[in-house]
C-alpha positions in Angstrom: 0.0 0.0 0.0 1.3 3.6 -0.9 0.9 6.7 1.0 0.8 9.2 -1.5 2.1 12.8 0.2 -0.7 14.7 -0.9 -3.1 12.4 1.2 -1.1 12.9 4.0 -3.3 15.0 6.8 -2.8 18.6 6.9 -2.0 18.7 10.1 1.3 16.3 9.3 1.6 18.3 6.4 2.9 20.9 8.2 6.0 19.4 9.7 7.3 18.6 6.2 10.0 20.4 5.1 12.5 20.9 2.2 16.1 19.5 2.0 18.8 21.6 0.5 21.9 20.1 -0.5 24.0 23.1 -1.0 23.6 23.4 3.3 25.8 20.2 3.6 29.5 21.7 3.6 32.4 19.7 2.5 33.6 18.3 5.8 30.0 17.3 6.1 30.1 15.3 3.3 33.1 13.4 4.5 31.6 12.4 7.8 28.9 10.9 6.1 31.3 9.0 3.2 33.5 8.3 7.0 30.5 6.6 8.5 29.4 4.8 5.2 33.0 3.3 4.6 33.3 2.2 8.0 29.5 0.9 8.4 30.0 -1.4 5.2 33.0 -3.1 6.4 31.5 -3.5 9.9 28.4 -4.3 9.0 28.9 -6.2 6.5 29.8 -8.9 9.2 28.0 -7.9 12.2 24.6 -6.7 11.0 21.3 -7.7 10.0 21.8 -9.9 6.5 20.3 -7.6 4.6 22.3 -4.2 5.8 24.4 -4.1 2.4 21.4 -5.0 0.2 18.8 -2.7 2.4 21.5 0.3 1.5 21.4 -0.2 -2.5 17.0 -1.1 -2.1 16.8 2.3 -0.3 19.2 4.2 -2.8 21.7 5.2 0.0 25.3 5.5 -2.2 28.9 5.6 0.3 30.3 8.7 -1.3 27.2 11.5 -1.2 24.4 12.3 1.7 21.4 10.7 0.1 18.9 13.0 -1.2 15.3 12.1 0.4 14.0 12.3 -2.7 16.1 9.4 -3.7 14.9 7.5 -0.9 11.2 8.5 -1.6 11.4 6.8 -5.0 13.2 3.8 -3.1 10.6 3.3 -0.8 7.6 3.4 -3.1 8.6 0.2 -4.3 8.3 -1.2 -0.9 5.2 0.8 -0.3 6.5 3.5 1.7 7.6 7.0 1.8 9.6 9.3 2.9 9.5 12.9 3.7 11.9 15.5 5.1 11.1 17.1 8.1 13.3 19.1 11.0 15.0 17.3 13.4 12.9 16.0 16.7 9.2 16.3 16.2 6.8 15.2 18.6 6.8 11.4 19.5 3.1 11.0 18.5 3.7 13.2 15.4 6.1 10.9 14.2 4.2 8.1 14.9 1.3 8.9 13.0 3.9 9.1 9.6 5.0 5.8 10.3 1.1 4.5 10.8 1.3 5.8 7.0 4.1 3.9 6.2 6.0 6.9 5.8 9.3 7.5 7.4 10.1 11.3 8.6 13.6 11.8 7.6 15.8 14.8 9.6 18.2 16.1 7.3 21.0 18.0 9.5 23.9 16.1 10.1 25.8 15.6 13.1 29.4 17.7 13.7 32.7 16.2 13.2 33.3 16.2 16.9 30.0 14.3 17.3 30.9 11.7 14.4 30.6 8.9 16.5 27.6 9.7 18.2 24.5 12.3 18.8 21.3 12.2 20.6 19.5 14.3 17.9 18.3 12.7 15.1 20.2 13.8 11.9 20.0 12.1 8.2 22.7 9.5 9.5 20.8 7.5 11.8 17.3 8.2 10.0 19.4 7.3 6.3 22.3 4.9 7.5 20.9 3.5 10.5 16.6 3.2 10.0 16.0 3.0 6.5 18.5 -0.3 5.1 16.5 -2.7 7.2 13.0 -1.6 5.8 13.3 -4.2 3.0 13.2 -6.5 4.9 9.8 -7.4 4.2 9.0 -8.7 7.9 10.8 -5.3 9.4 8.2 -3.8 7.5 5.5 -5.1 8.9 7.0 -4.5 12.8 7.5 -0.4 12.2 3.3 -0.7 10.6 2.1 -2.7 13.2 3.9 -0.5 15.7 3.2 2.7 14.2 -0.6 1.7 14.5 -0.4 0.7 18.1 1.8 3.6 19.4 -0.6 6.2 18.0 -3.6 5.0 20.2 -1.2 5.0 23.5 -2.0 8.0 26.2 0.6 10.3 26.1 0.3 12.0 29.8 1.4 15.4 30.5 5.0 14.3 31.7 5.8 12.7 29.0 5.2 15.7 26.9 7.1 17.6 29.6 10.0 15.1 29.2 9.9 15.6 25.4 10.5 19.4 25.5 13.3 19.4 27.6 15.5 15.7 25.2 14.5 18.4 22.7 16.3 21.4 23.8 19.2 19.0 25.4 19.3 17.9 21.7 19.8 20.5 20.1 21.6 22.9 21.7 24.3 19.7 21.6 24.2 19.6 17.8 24.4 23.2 17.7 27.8 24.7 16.6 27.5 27.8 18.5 26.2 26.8 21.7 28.3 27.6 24.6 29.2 25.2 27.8 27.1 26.9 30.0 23.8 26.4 27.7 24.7 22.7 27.6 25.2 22.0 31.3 21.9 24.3 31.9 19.9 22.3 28.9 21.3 19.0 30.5 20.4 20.3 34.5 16.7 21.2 33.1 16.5 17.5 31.2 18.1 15.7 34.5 15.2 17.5 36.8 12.4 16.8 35.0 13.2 13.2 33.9 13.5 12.6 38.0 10.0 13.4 38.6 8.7 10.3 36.8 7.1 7.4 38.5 5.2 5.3 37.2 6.2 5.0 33.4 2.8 5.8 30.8 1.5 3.5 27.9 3.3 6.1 25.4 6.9 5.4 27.6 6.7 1.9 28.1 6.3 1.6 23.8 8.8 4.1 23.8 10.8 1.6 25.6 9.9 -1.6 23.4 11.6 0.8 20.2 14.3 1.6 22.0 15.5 -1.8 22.6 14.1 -3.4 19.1 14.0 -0.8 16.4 16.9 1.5 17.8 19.4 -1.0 19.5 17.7 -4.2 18.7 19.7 -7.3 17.9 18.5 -10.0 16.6 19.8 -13.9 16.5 20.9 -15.4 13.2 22.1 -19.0 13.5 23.4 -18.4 17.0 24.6 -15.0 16.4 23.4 -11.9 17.6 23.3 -9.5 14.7 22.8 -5.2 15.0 19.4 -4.1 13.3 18.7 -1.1 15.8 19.4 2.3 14.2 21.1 3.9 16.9 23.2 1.2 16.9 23.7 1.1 12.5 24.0 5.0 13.2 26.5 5.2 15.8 30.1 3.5 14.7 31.6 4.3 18.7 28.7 2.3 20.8 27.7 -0.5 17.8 31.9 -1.7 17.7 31.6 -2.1 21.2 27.9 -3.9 21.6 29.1 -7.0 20.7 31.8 -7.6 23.4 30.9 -9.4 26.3 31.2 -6.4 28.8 27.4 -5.6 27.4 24.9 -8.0 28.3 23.0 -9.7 25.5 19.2 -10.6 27.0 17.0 -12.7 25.2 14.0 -10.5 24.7 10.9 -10.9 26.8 8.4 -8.2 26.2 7.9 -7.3 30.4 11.7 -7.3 30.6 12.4 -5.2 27.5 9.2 -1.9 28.0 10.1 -2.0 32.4 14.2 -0.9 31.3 15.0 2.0 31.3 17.7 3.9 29.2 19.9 6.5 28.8 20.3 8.1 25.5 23.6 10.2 26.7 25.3 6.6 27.7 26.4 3.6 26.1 23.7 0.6 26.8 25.0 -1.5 29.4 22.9 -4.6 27.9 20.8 -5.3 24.6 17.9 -7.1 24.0 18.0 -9.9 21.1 14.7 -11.1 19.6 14.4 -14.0 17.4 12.8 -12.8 14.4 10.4 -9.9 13.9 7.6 -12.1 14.3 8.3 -12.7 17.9 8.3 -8.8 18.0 4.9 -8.3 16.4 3.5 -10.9 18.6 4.8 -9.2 21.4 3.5 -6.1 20.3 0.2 -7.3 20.3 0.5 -9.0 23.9 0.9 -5.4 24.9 -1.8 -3.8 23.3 -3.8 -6.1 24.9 -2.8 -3.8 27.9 -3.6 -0.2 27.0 -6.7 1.3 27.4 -7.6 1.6 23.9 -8.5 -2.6 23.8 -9.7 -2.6 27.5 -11.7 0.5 28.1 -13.9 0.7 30.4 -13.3 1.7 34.1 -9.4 0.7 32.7 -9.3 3.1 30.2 -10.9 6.3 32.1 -8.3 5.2 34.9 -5.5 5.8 32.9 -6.9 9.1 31.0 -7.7 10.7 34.1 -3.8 9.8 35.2 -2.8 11.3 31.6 -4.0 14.9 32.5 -4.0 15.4 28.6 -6.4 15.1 25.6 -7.5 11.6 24.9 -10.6 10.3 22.9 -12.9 7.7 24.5 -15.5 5.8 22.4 -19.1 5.0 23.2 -20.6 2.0 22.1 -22.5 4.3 19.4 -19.7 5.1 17.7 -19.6 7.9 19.1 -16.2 9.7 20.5 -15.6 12.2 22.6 -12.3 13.8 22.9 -11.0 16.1 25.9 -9.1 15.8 28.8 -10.5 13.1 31.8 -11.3 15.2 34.8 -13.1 12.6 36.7 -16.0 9.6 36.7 -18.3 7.9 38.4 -18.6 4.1 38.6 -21.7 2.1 39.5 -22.4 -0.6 41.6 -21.3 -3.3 38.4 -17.7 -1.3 39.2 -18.4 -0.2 35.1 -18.7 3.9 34.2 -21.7 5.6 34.5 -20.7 9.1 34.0 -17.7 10.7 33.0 -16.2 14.6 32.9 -14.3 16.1 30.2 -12.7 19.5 30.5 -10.2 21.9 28.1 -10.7 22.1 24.6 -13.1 19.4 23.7 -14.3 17.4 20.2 -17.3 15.1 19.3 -16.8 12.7 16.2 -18.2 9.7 14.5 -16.1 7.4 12.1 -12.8 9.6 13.1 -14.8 12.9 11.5 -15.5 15.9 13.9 -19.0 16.9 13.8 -19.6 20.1 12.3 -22.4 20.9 14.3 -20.4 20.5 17.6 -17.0 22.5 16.9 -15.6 22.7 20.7 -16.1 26.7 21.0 -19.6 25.7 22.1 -18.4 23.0 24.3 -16.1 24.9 26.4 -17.0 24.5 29.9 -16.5 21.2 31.7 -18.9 18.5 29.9 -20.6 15.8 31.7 -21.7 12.4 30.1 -23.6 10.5 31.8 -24.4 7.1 30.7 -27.7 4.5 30.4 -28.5 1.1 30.7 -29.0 -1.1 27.8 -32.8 -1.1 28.5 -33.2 2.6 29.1 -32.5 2.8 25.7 -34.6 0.2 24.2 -37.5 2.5 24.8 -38.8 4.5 21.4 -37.7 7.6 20.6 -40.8 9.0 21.8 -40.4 8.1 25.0 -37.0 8.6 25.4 -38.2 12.7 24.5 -41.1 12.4 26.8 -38.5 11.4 29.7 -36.7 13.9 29.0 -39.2 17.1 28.7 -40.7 15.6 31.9 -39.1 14.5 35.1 -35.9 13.2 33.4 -34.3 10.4 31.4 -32.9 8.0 34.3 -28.8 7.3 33.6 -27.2 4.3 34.8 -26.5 6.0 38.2 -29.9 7.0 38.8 -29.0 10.6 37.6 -31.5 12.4 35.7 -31.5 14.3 32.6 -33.7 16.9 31.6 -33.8 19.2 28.7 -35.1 20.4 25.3 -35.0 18.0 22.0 -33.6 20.3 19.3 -32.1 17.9 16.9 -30.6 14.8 16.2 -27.4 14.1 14.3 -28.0 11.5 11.5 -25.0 9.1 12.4 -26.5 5.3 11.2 -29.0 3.1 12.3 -27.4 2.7 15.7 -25.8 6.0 16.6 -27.9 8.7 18.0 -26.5 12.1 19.0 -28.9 14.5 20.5 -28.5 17.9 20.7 -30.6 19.4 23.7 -31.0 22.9 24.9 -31.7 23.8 28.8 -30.0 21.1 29.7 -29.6 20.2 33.6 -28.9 17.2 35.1 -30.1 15.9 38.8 -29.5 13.6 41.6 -32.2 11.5 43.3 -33.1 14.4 45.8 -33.5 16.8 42.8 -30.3 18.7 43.2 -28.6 20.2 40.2 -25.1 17.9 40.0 -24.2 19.8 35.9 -26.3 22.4 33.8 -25.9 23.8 30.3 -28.4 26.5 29.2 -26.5 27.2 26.0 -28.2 25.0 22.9 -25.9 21.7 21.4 -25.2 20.5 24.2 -25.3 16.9 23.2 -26.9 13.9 24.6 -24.9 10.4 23.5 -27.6 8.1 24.1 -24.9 5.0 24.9 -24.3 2.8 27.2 -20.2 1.8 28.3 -16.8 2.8 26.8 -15.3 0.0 24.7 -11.7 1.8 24.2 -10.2 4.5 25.5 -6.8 5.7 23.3 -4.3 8.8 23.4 -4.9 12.4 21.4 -8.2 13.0 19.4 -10.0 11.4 17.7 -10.3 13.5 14.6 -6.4 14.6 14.9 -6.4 16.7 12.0 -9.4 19.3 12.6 -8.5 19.5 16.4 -4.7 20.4 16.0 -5.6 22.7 13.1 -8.3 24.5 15.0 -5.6 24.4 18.6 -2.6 24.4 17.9 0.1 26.8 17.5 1.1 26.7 14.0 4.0 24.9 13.4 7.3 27.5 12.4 7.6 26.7 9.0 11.7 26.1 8.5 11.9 26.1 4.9 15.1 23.8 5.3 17.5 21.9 7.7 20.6 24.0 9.0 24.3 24.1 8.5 27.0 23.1 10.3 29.0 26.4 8.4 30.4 28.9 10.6 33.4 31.3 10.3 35.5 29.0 12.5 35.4 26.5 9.7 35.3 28.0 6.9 39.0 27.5 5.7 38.9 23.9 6.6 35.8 23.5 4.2 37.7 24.6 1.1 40.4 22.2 2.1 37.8 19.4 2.3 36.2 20.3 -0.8 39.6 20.5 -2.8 40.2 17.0 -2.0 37.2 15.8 -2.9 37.5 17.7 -6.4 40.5 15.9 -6.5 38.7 12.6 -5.8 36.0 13.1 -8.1 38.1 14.2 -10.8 40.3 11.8 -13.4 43.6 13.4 -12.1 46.0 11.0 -11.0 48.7 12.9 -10.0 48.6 13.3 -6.3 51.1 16.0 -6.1 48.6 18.7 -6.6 47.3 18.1 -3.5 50.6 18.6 -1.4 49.8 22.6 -1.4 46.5 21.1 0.8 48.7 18.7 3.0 51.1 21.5 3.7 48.4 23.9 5.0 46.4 21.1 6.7 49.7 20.9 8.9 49.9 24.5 9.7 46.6 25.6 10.0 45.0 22.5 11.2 47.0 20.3 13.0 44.3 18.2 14.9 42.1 17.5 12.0 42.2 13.9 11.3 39.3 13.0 9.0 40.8 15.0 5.8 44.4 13.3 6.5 42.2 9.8 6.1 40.6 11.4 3.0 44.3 12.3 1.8 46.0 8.7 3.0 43.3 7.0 0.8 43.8 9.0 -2.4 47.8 9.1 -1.8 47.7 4.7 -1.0 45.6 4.2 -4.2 47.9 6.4 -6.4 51.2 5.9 -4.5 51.0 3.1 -1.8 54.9 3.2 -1.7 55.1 6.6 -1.2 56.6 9.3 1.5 53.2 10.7 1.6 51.7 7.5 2.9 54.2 7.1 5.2 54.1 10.6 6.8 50.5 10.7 6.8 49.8 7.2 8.5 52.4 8.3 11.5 50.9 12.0 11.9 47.4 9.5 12.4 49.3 7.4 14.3 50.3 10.3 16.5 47.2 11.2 16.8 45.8 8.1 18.2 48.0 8.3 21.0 47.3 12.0 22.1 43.4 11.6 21.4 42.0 8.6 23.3 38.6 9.9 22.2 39.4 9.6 18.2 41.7 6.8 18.8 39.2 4.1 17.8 37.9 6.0 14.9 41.2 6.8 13.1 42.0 3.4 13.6 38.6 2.6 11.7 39.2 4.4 9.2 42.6 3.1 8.4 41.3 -0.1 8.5 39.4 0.5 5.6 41.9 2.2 3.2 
């Protein structure tokens, strides 16, 4: 199945962006053909079988950062898409593109100084590290079934609180200009609020399952645990070290896997390996058997209530209402009889708002009371009568009494009411909720079979409440005036590369002022040492080169292991 863009909802719409090549600078280009080289001859042993094919399927080359157009062509083979957007968007955001089989690609790219590693998404780990395993055909159908699932979990008010500040820790990391003191104040802000959690939400405990599976997942392939995670495909410091015994490989279990925890500034101190990615999607499903949008009920108002943000819970009509759980009443059965929804509210059938309910007429708190099966059996004239007289009795023993207006023409066995005068009282006659205004609406149903995170008509309600999104035409740079000589260094050398010359003495005039102007800059001396070894492999420029890396090793513990990477592959 495709997911043509235009039928993407407007409300996704708006986190698409553009990507511009011309923003990737030279030495940008290089940590991405660094990572590719080194990935290949890694991966090519350690990860999942179809890593190398997964690269040429998706239209990722070694020696260029992909364009997502590229990919988007890729990908519609396979019945996905791909779209460019900026950097982190919000969890549930994200997970509504990949519901449409669409991946949302970020398109900065990390700093040289960050090559091994970043904790904000950039077109490495989305390229390199997520989009190679997605033709794998059973992959596939893990990131759908997720997506689907992830989209109905309750996201509470924490967790939204949580995502703000991984966001500004995030970026201010992967900006060029950002001074200690914003980093240390960024991380103090992220450390505060992530010790305030207790008792991890539907929407964390998923977050958890992808964590381990589709971001540093391993998975076992005749004995042998094999990298498939993309933080792990992304990230050439932690996924060389994964594999030694030091980090605990765990069979997965699905209560094991969504109750750890992580850190996304540390390397994992244990991995979870699954046996295939039908033992994932059968997991997935164990836990969705769990949330509140297959339970409902007493369950699911439980958990909203806890959320303290917009959810959408479903009548038995068809019927949804979407708002923010203040509170319910349960009967003597222990199912709901009433429930309150308050903040900025939304009535829909099939997934569609109601036109005739738009929330600015449902802005105070709203109270929905709920009947018994045989209550409603009663004809429509009855159920009227009830109501203009002494009241139409809820399951609670509550009263409701108002004006018939209107009903809402929803099918055979959804009824909406709209009422006018409406008031609502308890068995001694006193008022418990009143609503002079008209459309307030009666949902003649009877229990709640799911309960499930955001609204139920996503597009019309963020549209309608939302800030608009800032419209970035394109991703950044990683240019500044610091670097701007060492760019033109990097992009002679790459000329030079690119070019049919094969005489490598045009580049000593580059060698010469790599040493004086930049004397700890080891990725363009592997860029140089390649070139010089194919052209020259006997010659004094080899030599020099590979003991100024050499050098470096020893003075640089921190690019040590990379340098020695990249020499390995030369």
């Amino acid at each position: 199945m495709k997911a043509p863009l235009e039928h993407i909802p407007g409300h996704l719409q708006e986190y698409i962006t553009e990507q511009d090549p011309s923003l990737y600078t030279p030495i940008d280009q290089a940590v991405w053909r660094y990572v590719m080289r080194v990935s290949k001859h890694f991966f090519g042993k350690h990860g999942h079988p179809l890593y190398q094919q997964g690269l040429e399927t998706t239209g990722i080359s070694t020696d260029r950062i992909p364009l997502v157009t590229e990919m988007d062509t890729a990908l519609r083979k396979l019945g996905w898409r791909a779209v460019v957007i900026n950097g982190f968007i919000p969890p549930a955001i994200f997970l509504e593109f990949q519901s449409l089989r669409v991946l949302a690609i970020a398109c900065d790219i990390r700093k040289l100084e960050n090559l091994g590693y970043t904790p904000s998404p950039d077109i490495i780990h989305e390229a390199a590290g997520h989009v190679p395993i997605v033709a794998d055909p059973e992959y596939r159908a893990y990131l759908e079934d997720y997506g689907e699932v992830a989209r109905n979990a309750i996201i509470t008010k924490f967790d939204l609180e949580l995502y703000d500040a991984i966001f500004k820790l995030s970026e201010i990391k992967e900006n060029p200009q950002a001074k200690a003191e914003e980093i240390a104040r960024a991380q103090a802000e992220f450390e505060a609020v992530a010790k305030r959690e207790t008792l991890p939400s539907e929407a964390a405990l998923l977050t958890r399952m992808a964590w381990w599976t589709t971001e540093y997942g391993l998975l076992e392939v005749e004995g042998k645990p094999l990298i498939y995670g993309a933080g792990l495909l992304s990230s050439i410091q932690e996924s060389y070290h994964c594999l030694d015994a030091s980090v605990k490989k765990v069979p997965f279990q699905l209560d094991v896997a969504i109750h750890t925890s992580y850190d996304i500034t540390r390397p994992q101190p244990q991995l979870f390996v699954a046996k295939s990615f039908t033992e994932l999607r059968s997991a997935l499903d164990d836990f969705a058997d769990t949330m509140a949008y297959r339970r409902g009920g007493a369950y699911g108002l439980e958990i909203a209530r806890k959320a303290e943000n917009t959810v959408s819970v479903m009548l038995d009509n068809g019927v949804t209402l979407s708002g923010i759980v203040s509170g319910y009443l349960l009967g003597e059965d222990a199912q709901p009889c009433a429930f309150t929804l308050s903040g900025l509210k939304q009535v829909s059938f099939a997934e569609k708002e109601l036109d005739e309910l738009h929330t600015h007429s449902l802005s105070n708190e709203l109270f929905v009371p709920l009947f018994s099966e045989s209550a409603l059996k009663a004809s429509p004239e009855e159920l009227k009568r009830k109501l203009h007289g002494s009241g139409l009795t809820t399951r609670s023993g509550l009263r409701v009494q108002g004006r018939f207006k209107k009903e809402l023409a929803l099918g055979r066995s959804s009824r909406v009411w709209l009422l006018e005068g409406v008031k609502i009282v308890d068995s001694a006659g006193k008022t418990v909720f009143s609503e002079p205004r008209k459309h307030y609406p009666l949902l003649l149903a009877s229990s709640i079979p799911s309960v499930y995170g955001g609204a139920a008509d996503r597009n019309s309600f963020l549209l309608r409440h939302r800030k608009p999104v800032s419209k970035v035409k394109s991703h950044k740079t990683n240019l500044t005036p610091s670097n701007s000589g060492l760019c033109d260094l990097y992009a002679q050398v790459r000329r030079f590369r690119d070019s049919s010359r094969q005489d490598p003495r045009a580049l000593d005039p580059v060698v010469d002022t790599l040493r004086s102007e930049a004397p700890q800059d080891w990725l363009l001396r592997l860029e140089l040492l390649e070139i010089y070894y194919r052209l020259e492999p006997e010659g004094v420029a080899v030599a020099r080169l590979r003991n100024e890396l050499i050098e470096m090793k020893s003075r640089s513990p921190e690019t040590s292991e990379m340098i020695e990477r990249g020499i390995a592959c030369i």
